[in-house]
C-alpha positions as CSV (number, residue, x, y, z in Angstrom):
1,X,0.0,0.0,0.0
2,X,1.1,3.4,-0.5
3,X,0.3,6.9,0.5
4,X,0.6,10.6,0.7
5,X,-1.0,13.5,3.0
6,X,-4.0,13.7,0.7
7,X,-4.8,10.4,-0.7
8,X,-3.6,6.5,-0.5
9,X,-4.0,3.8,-2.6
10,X,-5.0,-0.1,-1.3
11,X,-3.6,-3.8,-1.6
12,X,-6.7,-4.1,-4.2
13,X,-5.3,-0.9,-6.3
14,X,-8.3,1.3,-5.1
15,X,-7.2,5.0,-4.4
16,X,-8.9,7.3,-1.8
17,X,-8.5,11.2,-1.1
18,X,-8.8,12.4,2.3
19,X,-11.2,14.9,3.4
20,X,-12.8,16.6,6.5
21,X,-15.8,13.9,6.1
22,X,-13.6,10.8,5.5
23,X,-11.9,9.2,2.8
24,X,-13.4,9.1,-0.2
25,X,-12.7,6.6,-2.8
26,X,-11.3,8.6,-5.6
27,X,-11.1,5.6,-8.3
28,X,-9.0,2.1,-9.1
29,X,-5.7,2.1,-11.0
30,X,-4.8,-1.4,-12.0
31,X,-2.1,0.0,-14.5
32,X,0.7,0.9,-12.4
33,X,2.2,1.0,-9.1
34,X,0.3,3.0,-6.7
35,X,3.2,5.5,-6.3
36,X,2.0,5.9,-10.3
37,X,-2.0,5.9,-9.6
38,X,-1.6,9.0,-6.5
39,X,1.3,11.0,-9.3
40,X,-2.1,10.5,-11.6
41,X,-5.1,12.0,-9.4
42,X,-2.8,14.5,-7.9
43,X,-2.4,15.9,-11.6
44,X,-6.1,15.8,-12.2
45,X,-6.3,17.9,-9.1
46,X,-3.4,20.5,-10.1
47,X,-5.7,20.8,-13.2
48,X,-9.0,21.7,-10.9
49,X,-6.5,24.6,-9.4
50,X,-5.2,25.8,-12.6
51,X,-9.1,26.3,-13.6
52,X,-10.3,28.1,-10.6
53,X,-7.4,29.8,-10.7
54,X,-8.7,31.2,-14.1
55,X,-12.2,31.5,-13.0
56,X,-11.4,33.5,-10.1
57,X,-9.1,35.6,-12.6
58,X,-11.8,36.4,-14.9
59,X,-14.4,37.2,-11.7
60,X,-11.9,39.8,-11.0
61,X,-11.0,41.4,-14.3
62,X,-13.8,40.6,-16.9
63,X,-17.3,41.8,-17.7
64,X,-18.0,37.8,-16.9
65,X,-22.0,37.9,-16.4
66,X,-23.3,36.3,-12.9
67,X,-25.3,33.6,-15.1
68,X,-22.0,31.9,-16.8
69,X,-19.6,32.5,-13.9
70,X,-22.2,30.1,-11.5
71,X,-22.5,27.8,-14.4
72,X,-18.6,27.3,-14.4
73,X,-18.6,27.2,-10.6
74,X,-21.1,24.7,-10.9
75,X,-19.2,22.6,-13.0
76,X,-16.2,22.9,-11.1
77,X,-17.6,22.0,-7.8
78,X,-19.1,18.8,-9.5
79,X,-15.5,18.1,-10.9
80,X,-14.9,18.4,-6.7
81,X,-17.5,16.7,-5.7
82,X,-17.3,13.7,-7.5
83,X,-13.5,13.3,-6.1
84,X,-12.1,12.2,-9.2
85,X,-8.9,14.0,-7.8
86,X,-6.2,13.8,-4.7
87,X,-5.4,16.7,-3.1
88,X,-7.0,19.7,-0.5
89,X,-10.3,19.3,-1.8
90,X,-11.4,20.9,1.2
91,X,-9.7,23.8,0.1
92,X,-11.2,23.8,-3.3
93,X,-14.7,24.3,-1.9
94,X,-13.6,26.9,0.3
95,X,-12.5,29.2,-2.7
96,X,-15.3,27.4,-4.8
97,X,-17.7,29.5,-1.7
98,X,-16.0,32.6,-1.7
99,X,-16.0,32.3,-5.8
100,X,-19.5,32.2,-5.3
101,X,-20.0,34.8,-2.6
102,X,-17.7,37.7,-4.8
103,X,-20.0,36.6,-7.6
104,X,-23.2,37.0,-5.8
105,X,-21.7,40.3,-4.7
106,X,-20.5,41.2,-8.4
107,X,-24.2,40.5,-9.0
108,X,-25.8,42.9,-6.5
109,X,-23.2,45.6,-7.3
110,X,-23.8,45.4,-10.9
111,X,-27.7,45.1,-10.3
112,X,-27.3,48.4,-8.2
113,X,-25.0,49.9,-11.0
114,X,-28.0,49.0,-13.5
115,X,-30.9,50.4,-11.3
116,X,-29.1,53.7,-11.1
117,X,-28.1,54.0,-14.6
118,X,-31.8,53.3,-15.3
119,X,-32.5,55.8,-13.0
120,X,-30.2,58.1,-14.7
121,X,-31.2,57.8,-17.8
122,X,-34.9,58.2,-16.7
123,X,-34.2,61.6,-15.5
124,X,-32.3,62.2,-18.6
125,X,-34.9,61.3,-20.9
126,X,-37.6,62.9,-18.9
127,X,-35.0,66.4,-18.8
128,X,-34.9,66.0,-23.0
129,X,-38.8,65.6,-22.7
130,X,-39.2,68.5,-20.6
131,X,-36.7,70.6,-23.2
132,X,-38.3,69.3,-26.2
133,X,-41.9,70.4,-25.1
134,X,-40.6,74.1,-24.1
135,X,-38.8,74.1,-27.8
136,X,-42.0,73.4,-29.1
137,X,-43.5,76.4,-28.6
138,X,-40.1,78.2,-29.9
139,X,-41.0,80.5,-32.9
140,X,-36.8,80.4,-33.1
141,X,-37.1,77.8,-35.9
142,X,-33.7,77.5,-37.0
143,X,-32.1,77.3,-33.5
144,X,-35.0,75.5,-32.2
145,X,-35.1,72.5,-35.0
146,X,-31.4,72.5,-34.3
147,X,-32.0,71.2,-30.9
148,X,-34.4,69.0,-31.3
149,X,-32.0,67.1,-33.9
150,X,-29.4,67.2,-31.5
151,X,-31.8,65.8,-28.7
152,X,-33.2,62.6,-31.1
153,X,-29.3,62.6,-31.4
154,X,-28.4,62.3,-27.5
155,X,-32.6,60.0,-27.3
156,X,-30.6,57.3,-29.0
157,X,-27.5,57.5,-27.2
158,X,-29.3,56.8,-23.6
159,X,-30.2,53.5,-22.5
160,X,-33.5,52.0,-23.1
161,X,-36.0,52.1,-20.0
162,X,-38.3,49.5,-18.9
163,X,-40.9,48.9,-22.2
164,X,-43.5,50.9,-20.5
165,X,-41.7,54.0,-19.4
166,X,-39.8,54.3,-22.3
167,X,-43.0,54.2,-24.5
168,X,-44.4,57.1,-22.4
169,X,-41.4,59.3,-22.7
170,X,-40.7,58.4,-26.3
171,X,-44.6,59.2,-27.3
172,X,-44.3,62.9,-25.3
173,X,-40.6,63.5,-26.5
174,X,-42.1,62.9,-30.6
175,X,-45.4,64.5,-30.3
176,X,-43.3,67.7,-29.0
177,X,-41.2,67.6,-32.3
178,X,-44.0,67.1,-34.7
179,X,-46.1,69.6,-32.9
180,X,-43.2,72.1,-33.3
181,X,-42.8,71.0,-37.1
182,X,-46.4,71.3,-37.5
183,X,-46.4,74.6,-36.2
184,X,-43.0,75.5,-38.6
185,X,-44.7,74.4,-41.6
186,X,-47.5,76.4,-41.0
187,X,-45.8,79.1,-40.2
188,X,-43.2,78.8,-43.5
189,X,-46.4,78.1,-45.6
190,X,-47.9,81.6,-44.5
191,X,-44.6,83.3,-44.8
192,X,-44.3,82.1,-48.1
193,X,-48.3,83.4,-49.0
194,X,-46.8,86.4,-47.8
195,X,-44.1,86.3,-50.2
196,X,-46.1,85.5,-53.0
197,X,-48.2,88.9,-52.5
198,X,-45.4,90.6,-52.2
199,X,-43.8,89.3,-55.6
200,X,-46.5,90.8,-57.1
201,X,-47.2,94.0,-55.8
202,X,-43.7,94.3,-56.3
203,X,-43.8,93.8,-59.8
204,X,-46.3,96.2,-60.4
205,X,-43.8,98.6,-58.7
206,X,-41.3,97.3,-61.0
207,X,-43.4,98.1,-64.5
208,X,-44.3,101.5,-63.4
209,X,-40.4,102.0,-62.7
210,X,-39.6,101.0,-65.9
211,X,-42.5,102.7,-67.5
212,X,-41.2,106.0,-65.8
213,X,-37.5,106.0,-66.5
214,X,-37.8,107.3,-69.7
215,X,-39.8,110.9,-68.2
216,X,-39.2,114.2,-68.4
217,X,-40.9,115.5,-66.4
218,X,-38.3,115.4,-63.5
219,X,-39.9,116.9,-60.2
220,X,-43.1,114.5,-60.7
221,X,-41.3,112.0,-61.6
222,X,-38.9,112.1,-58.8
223,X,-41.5,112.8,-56.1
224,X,-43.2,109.5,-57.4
225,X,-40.1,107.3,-57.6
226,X,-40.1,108.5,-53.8
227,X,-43.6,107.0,-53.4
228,X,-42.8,103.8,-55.1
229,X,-39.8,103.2,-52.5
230,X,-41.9,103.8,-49.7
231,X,-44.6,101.5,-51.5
232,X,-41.6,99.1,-52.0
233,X,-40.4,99.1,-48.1
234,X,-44.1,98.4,-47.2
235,X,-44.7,95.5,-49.8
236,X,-42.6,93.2,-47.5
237,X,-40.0,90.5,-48.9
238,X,-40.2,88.3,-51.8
239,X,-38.8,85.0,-52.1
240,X,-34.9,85.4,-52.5
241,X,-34.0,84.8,-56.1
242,X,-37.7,87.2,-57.2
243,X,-36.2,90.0,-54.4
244,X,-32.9,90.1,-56.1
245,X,-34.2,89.7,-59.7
246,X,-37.1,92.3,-59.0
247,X,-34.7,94.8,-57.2
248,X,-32.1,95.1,-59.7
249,X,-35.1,95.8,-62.3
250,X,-36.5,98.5,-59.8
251,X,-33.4,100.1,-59.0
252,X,-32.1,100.2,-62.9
253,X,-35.0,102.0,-63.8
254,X,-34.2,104.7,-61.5
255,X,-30.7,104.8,-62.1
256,X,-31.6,105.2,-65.8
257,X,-34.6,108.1,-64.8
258,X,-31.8,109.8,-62.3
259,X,-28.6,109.8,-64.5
260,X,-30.7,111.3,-66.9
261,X,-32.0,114.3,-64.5
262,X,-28.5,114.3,-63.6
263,X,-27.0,115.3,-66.9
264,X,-30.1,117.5,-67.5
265,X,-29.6,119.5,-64.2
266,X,-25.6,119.6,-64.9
267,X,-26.2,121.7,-67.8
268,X,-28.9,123.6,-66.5
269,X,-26.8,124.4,-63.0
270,X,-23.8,125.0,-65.8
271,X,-26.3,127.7,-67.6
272,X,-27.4,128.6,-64.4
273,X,-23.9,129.6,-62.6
274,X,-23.3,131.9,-65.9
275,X,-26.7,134.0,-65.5
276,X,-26.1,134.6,-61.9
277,X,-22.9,135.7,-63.2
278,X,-24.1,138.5,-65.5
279,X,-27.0,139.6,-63.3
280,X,-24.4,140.5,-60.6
281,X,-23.1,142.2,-63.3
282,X,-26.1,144.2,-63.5
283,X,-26.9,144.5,-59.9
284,X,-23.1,146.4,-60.1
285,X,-24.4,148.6,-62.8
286,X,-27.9,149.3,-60.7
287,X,-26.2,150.0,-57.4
288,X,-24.0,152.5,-59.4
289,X,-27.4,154.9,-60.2
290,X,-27.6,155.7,-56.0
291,X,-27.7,157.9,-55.1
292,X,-30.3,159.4,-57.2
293,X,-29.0,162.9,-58.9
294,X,-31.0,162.8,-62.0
295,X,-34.2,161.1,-61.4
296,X,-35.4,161.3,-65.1
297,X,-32.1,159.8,-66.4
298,X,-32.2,156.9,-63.8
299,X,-35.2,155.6,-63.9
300,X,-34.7,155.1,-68.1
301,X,-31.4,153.6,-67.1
302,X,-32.8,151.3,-65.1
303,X,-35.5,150.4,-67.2
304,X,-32.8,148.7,-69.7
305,X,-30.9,147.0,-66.7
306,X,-34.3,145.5,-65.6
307,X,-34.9,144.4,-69.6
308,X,-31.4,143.0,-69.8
309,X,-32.1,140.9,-66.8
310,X,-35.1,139.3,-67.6
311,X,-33.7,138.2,-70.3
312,X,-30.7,136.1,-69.3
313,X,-33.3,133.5,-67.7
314,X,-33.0,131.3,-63.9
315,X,-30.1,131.8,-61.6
316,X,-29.3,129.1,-58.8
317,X,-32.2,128.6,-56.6
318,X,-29.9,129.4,-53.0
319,X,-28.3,132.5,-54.9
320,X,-31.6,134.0,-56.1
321,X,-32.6,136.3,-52.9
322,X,-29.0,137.4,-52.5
323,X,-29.2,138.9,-56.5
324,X,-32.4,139.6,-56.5
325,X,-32.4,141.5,-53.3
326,X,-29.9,143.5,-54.7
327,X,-32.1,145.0,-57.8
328,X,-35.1,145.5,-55.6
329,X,-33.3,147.6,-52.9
330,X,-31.9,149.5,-55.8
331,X,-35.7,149.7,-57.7
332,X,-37.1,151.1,-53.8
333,X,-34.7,153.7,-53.7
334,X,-35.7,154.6,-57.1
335,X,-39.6,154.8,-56.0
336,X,-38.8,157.2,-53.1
337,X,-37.1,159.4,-55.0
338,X,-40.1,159.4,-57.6
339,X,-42.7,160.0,-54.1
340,X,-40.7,162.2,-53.1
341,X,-39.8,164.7,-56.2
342,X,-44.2,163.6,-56.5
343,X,-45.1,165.5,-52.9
344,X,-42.6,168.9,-53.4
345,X,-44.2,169.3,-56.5
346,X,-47.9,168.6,-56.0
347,X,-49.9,171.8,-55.8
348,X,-53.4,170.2,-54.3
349,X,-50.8,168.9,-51.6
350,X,-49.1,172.0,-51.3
351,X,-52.5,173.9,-50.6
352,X,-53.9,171.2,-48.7
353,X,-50.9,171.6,-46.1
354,X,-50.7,174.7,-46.3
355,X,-54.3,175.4,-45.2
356,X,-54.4,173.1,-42.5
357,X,-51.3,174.9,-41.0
358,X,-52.9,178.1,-40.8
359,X,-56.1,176.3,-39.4
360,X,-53.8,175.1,-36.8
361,X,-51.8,178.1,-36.3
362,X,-55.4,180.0,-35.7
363,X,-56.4,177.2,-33.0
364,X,-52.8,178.1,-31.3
365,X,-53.2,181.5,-31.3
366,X,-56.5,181.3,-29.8
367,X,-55.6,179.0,-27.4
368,X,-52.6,181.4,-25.9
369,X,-55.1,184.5,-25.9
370,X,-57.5,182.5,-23.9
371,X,-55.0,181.3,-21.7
372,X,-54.0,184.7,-20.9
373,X,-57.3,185.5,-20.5
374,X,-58.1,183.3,-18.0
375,X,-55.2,183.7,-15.7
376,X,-55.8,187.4,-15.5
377,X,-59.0,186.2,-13.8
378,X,-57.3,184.2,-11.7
379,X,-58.5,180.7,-13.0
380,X,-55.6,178.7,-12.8
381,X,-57.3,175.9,-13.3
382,X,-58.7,176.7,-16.8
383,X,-55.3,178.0,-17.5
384,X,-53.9,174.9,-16.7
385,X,-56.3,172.5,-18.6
386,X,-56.1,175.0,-22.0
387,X,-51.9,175.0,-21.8
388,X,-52.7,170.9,-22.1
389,X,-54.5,171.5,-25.0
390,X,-52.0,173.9,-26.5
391,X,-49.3,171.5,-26.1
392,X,-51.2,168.9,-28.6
393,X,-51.8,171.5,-30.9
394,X,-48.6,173.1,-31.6
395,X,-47.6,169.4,-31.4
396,X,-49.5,168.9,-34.9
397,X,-48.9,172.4,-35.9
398,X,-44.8,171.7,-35.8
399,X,-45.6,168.6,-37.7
400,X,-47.4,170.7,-40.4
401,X,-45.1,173.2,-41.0
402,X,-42.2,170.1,-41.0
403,X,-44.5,168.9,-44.4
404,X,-44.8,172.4,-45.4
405,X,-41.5,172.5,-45.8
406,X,-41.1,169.6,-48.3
407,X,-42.8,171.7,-51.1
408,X,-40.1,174.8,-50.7
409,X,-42.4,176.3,-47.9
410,X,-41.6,178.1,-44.6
């Protein structure tokens, strides 16, 4: 018979390992010598250590589900069980049980680890609901149908929810998006309506701007090209390519209208600068009658000036007072000289002031003597009340004799 700590084998070639519940009989070897039969079991049980060895490696450091772990524990401990081995046995078990206890723990950790990234993503999916419903009352379309691409983006990204949770927050999360596309196709489809009125008035616009660009008839014309931009600001947007196509029409016919005026107006202010030119020529020929010597010989002289100027035509608009004012102050001095030679030598004028000077002159001279009269009766009072009277009456007799004097009188 022979033997070793773990196992022995019999007379009869029957080999037995030894545990903490007895011997066990492990199997017969009938081959060999026994010293041959225990070298053979004690390899079949270095071969159950090498595989827990790499069981409880990949327990440690792989993703090695609970399910398939067990099962090779399972498999292992029957390999144990069945004591087709010699060796600690014993000790097999024991790290078979804590196998299974840091698998059962793997389990509950990863079950945790599951419930809270189901919990996560809940609240994740239930934050991209919450979002999705406030975006779909955005009128920002553009940003807004950004988003909500970018949260179907990040939808598919998060876990998947128990069937009946995920259903709920999947049917809020689309009927957000399709009521915000509904309510950005109707709101495109009306813009566009919108467009489509305004393409045409703005062609109208357009055929009256061509129609015009050939007129003549520059202030109208220009004060109606004016009405026609305001009508075109009001008219609203077309669609891109008609706004471009219809504004390059619109604005050509004005350039064509307005390079026209301008050429027009360039001779004209040309013409224009060379009149103002010759009638401050004439205004220095007016001014040079004043003062007024020979009234006779200065009012023909400046009947020709006036001629002569009428007849060179329009001077700039901003210069016109200035040159005008300048003939007309010279054409006033010229009346007054005319009123005046008209009054000195006016007999019913002359007899008219000179009778109601010696009507006032009589009233003054009555006035004194009745003054004198009454103060040598000692009325000062009367006195005093007719010397008020006298004042206003040589008052208007000084003024008469100051007219008087006009016509070669006193």
């Amino acid at each position: 018979m022979s033997s070793d700590p773990w196992g022995r084998v019999d007379d009869t070639g029957t080999v037995y390992v030894r545990t903490a519940e007895g011997e066990q009989v492990v199997g017969s070897w009938q081959a060999g010598s026994p010293e041959e039969a225990l070298a053979y079991f004690e390899r079949k049980y270095e071969g159950l250590v090498v595989e827990i060895d790499l069981l409880e490696r990949r327990v440690r450091t792989t993703d090695l589900s609970a399910k398939d772990a067990m099962a090779a524990i399972d498999h292992l401990r029957t390999q144990v069980d069945e004591h087709h081995a010699v060796g600690d046995l014993d000790a097999l078990r024991a790290r078979l049980d804590s196998l299974v206890a840091t698998v059962e723990s793997r389990r509950e950790e990863r079950k945790a680890q599951r419930a809270k990234q189901a919990d996560e993503a809940r609240r994740a999916k239930e934050a991209l609901v919450t979002e999705a419903e406030e975006l779909a009352r955005s009128d920002q379309w553009r940003a807004a149908g950004e988003r909500l691409r970018a949260l179907v983006d990040t939808w598919k990204g998060l876990p998947r929810l128990d069937r009946k949770s995920d259903d709920e927050l999947w049917h809020r999360f689309s009927h957000a998006r399709s009521a915000f596309s509904k309510r950005r196709k109707a709101h495109f489809a009306a813009l566009d309506a919108q467009r489509e009125e305004a393409r045409k008035a703005k062609e109208k616009l357009v055929a009256e701007a061509e129609a015009l660009s050939g007129s003549t008839d520059w202030g109208a014309t220009a004060a109606r090209y004016r009405e026609l931009m305001a009508d075109w600001k009001a008219a609203g947007r077309a669609q891109r390519e008609a706004e471009d196509d219809l504004w390059n029409r619109f604005r050509g016919a004005q350039d064509v209208f307005f390079a026209a005026r301008g050429e027009v107006f360039a001779e004209r202010d040309a013409e224009q600068a060379e009149n103002l030119k010759l009638k401050e020529e004439l205004a220095v020929e007016a001014e040079r009658l004043l003062p007024v010597t020979d009234l006779k010989a200065a009012r023909a002289a400046f009947r020709s000036l006036n001629e002569r100027w009428e007849a060179i035509g329009h001077v700039p608009r901003d210069a016109r007072p200035k040159v005008e004012g300048r003939m007309h102050a010279v054409e006033r001095a010229l009346q007054e000289s005319e009123e005046n030679e008209w009054r000195r030598t006016n007999p019913e004028a002359r007899a008219r002031a000179e009778g109601l000077t010696g009507q006032l002159q009589a009233a003054v001279d009555k006035l004194r003597g009745q003054i004198d009269a009454a103060r040598a009766a000692g009325n000062n009072a009367r006195a005093d009340k007719l010397a008020k009277e006298l004042e206003g009456r040589q008052a208007l007799l000084d003024q008469a004799l100051k007219g008087l004097q006009e016509f070669g009188g006193q």
